[in-house]
VMD Tcl script that draws the C-alpha trace (Angstrom):
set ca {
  {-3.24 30.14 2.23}
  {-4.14 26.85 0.47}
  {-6.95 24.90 0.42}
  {-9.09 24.49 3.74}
  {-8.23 26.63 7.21}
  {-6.91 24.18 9.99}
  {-9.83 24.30 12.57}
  {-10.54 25.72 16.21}
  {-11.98 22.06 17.61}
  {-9.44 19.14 16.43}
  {-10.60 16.45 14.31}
  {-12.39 13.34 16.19}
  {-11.44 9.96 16.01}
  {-14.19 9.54 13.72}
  {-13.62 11.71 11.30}
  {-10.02 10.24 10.75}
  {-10.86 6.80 10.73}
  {-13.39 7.81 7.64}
  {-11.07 10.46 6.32}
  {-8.61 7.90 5.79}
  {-10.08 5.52 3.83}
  {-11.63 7.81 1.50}
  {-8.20 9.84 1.13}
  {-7.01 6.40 0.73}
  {-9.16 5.05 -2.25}
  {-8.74 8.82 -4.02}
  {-4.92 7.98 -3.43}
  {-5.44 4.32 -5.27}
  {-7.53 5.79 -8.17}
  {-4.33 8.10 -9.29}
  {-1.84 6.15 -8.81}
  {-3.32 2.32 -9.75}
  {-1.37 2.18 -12.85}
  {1.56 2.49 -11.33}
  {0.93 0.05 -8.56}
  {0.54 -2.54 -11.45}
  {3.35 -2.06 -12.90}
  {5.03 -2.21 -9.52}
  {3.51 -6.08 -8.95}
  {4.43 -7.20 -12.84}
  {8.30 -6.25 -12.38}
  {8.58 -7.62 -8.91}
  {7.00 -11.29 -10.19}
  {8.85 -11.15 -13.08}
  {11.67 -14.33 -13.49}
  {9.50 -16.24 -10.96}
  {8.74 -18.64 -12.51}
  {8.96 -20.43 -15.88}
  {7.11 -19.97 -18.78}
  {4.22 -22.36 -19.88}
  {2.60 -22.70 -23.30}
  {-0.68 -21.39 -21.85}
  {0.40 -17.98 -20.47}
  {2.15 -15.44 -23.13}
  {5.64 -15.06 -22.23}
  {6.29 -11.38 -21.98}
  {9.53 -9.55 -20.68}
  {9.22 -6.22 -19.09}
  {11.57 -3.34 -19.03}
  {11.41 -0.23 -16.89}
  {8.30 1.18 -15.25}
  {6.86 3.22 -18.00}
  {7.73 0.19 -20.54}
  {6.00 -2.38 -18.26}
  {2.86 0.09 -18.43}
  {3.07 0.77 -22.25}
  {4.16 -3.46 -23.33}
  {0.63 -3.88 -20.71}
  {-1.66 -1.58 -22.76}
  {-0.50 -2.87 -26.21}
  {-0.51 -6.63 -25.28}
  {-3.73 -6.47 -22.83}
  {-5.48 -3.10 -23.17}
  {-5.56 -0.48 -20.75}
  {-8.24 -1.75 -18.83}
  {-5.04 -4.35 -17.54}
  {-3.71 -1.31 -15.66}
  {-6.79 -1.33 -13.56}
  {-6.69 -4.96 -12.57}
  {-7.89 -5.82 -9.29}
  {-9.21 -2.27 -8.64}
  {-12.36 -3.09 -6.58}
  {-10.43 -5.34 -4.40}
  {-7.78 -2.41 -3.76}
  {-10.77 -0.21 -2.66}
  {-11.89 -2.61 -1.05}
  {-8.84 -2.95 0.80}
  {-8.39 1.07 1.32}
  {-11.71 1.41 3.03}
  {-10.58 -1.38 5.64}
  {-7.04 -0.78 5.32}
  {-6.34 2.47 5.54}
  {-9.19 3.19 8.02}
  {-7.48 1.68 10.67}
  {-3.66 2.13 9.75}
  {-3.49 5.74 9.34}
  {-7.19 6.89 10.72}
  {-6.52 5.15 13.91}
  {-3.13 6.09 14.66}
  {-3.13 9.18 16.59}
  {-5.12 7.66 18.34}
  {-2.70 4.20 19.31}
  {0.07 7.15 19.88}
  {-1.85 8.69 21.95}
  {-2.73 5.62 24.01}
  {1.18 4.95 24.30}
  {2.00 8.27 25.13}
  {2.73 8.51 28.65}
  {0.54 10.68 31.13}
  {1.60 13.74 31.02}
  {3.82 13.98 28.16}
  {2.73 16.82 25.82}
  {4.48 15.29 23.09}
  {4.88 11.57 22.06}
  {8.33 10.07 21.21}
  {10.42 8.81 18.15}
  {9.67 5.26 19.95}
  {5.94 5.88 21.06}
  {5.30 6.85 17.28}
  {7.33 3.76 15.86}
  {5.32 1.33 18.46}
  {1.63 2.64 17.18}
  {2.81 3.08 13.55}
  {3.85 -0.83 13.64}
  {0.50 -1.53 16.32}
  {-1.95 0.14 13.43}
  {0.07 -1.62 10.51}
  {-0.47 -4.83 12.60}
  {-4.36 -4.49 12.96}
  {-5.06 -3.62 9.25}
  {-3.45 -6.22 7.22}
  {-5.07 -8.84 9.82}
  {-8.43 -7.19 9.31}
  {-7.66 -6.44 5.52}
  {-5.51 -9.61 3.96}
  {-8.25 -11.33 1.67}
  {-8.37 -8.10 -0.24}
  {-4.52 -8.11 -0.79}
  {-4.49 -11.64 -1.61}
  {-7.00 -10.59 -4.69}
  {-5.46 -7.45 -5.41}
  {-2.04 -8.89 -6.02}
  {-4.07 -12.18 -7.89}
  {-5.41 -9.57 -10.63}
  {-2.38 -7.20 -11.14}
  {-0.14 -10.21 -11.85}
  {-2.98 -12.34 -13.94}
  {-2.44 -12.33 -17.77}
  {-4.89 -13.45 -19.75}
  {-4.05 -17.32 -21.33}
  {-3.08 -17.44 -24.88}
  {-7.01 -18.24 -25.97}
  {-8.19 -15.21 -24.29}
  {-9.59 -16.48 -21.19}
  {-9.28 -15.04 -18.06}
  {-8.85 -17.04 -14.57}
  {-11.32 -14.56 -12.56}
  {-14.30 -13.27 -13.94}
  {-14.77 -10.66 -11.33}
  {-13.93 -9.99 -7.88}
  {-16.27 -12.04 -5.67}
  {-15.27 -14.70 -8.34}
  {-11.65 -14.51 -7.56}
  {-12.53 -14.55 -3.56}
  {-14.66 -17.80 -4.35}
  {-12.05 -19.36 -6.49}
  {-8.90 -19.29 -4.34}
  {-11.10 -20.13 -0.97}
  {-11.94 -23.50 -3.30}
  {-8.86 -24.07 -4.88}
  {-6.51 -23.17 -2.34}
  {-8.81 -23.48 0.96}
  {-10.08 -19.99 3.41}
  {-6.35 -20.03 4.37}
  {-5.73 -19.11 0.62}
  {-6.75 -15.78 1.15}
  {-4.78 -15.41 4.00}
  {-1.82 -16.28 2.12}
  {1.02 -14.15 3.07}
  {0.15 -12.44 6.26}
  {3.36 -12.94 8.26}
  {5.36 -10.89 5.64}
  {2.54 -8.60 5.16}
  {2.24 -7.67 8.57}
  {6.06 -7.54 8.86}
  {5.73 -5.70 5.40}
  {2.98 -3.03 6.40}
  {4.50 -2.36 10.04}
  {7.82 -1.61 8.49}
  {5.66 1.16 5.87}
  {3.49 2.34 8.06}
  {5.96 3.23 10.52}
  {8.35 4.88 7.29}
  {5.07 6.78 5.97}
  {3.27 7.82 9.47}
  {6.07 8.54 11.66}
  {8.11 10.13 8.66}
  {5.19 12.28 8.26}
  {4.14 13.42 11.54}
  {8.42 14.14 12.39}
  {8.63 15.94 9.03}
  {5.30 17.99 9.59}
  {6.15 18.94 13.27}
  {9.61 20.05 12.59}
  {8.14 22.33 9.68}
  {5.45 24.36 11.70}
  {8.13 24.34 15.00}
  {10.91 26.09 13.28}
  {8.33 27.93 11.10}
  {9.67 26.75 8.01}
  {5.85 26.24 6.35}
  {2.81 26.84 7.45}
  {0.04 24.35 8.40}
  {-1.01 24.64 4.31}
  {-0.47 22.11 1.09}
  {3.15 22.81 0.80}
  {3.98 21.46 4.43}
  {1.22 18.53 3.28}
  {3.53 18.16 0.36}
  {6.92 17.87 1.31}
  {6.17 16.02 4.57}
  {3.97 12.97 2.44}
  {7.04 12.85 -0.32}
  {9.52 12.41 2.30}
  {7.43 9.79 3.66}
  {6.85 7.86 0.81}
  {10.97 7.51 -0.17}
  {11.46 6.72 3.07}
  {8.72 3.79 3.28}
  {10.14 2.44 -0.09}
  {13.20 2.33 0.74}
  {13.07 0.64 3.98}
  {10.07 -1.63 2.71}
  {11.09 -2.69 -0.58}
  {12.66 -6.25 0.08}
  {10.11 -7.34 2.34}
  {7.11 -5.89 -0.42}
  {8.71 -7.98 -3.31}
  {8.93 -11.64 -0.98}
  {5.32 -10.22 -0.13}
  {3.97 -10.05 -3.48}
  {5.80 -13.27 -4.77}
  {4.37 -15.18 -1.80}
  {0.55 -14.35 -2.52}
  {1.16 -14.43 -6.11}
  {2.97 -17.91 -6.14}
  {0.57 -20.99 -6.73}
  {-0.12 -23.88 -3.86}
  {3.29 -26.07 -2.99}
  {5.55 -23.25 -5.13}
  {7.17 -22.16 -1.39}
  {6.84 -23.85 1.98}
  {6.60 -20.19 3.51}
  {7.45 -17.04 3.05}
  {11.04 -17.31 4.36}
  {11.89 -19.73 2.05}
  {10.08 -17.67 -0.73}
  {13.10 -15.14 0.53}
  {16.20 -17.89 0.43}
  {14.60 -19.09 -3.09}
  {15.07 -15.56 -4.65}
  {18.52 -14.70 -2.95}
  {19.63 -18.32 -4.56}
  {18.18 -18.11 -7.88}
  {18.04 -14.15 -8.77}
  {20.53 -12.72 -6.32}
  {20.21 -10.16 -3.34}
  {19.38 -7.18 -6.11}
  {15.70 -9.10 -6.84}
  {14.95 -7.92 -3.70}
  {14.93 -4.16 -5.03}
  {12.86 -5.18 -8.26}
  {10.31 -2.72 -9.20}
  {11.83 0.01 -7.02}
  {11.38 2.90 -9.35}
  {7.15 2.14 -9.94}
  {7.50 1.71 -5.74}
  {8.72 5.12 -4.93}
  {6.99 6.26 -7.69}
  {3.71 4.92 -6.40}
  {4.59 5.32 -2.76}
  {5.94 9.19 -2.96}
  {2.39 9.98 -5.07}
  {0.37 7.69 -3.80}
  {1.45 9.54 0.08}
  {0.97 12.97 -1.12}
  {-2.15 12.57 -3.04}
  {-3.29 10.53 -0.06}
  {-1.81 13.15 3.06}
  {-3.03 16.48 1.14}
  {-6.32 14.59 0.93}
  {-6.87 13.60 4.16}
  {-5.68 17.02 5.61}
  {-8.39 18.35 3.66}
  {-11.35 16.02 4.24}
  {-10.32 16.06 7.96}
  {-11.21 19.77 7.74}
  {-13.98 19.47 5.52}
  {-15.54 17.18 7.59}
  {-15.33 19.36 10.55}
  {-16.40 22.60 9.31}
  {-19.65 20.54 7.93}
  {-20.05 19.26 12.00}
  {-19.60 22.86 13.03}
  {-22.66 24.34 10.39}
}
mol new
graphics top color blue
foreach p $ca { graphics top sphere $p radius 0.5 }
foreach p [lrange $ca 0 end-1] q [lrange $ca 1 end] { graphics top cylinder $p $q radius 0.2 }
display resetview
């Protein structure tokens, strides 16, 4: 046996909803670097280069990490941190803590079990309700990871409730809303490939007794989840990021964000920054899933004392 025994009474809404973000931020705090990375390779050949920003060309996830550290310190991995916590407390909460519950509520009465389509219909209904609740802190998020400092050292935020402040001036309260047609579309399409990948891969484990209800079953189930969410979300993740990331009157809207890469960079620029994806997505889902199995039980053996 490993780590904490499932318990006798099932976890409450409750407990999920605050397991999740907290599994969630634990999740972001590993795998941050990585998530960096991720945003620098996907903005990369955007746009051109100006005399005030250093014009720096990265190659490969670990090399986009190292050329970061040399050229901007380490603390550049770790851009935009509070405002992913931030985002994982309001994000996650209600994505992945509230959707047994949405599954539930679509499950037919009667049914003991819910179906591939029930599951797909509350994995995109959760997705849906966090990145409305949750956008501003995306919008920032994505701001830091891709901000370089200018060539005299400056920086264009000086801290997170700056950055909030800033684009709401510059760019107007619907700046920090930026982007939340594909990021809906975006998070559906993950949450569906990382919830309902999960849950199928977990069930069909314990049914044909192929693991037990431990942290290997927690393992394999969250990696297959997280290759399957990058692979189905990648695309719409990269017109994501370059719509939030692009500066006021760069792209009418998102789908023409989409026709301007496909003209200029081809259909493979919508698979930029794959490998830091699944290699962010496939830890980032089984630090997160082991996690939250465990705080779900934690939680409930301290309600039980």
């Amino acid at each position: 046996m490993v780590g904490l025994k499932p318990t006798d009474i099932p976890p409450t809404a409750t407990v999920k909803f605050l397991g999740a973000g907290m599994a969630a931020c634990i999740a972001d705090l590993c795998t941050f670097p990585l998530d960096t990375a991720k945003v620098r390779l996907q903005i990369q050949g955007e746009s051109k280069p100006t005399k005030s920003v250093k014009t720096i060309h990265y190659k490969g996830v670990f090399g986009t990490i190292t050329t970061m550290v040399k050229m901007e310190g380490p603390t550049s991995l770790y851009n935009g941190l509070v405002a992913g916590l931030q985002r994982q407390m309001s994000f996650a909460s209600i994505r992945i803590g509230l959707y047994d519950s949405v599954k539930q509520f679509y499950t037919s009465t009667g049914s003991e079990n819910a179906g591939i389509l029930t599951r797909l219909l509350a994995g995109c209904t959760t997705g849906a309700m966090a990145v409305t609740c949750a956008q501003p802190t995306d919008v920032v998020k994505v701001r830091f990871q891709a901000h370089m400092r200018l060539t005299d050292g400056t920086k264009k935020y000086s801290g997170t409730v700056d950055a909030y402040k800033t684009i709401a001036k510059e760019e107007g309260v619907r700046g920090l809303w930026k982007g939340t047609l594909p990021n809906i579309t975006r998070n559906a399409i993950v949450n569906c490939g990382e919830m309902v990948t999960y849950d199928l891969l977990k069930e069909m484990l314990l049914k044909y007794h192929l693991m037990t209800d431990t942290f290997p079953c927690h393992f394999v189930a969250a990696f297959g989840a997280g290759f399957c969410a990058t692979v189905v979300a990648s695309p719409v993740d990269v017109v994501k990021t370059r719509y939030m990331n692009s500066t006021r009157g760069q792209y009418k809207n998102a789908l023409n964000c989409m026709l301007t890469m496909v003209i200029l960079e081809g259909p493979t620029a919508f698979y930029k920054g794959f490998m830091p994806s699944f290699l962010r997505l496939g830890s980032w889902n089984v630090v997160m899933f082991v996690t939250y199995e465990q705080l779900k039980r934690a939680m409930m053996l301290a309600q039980e004392q």
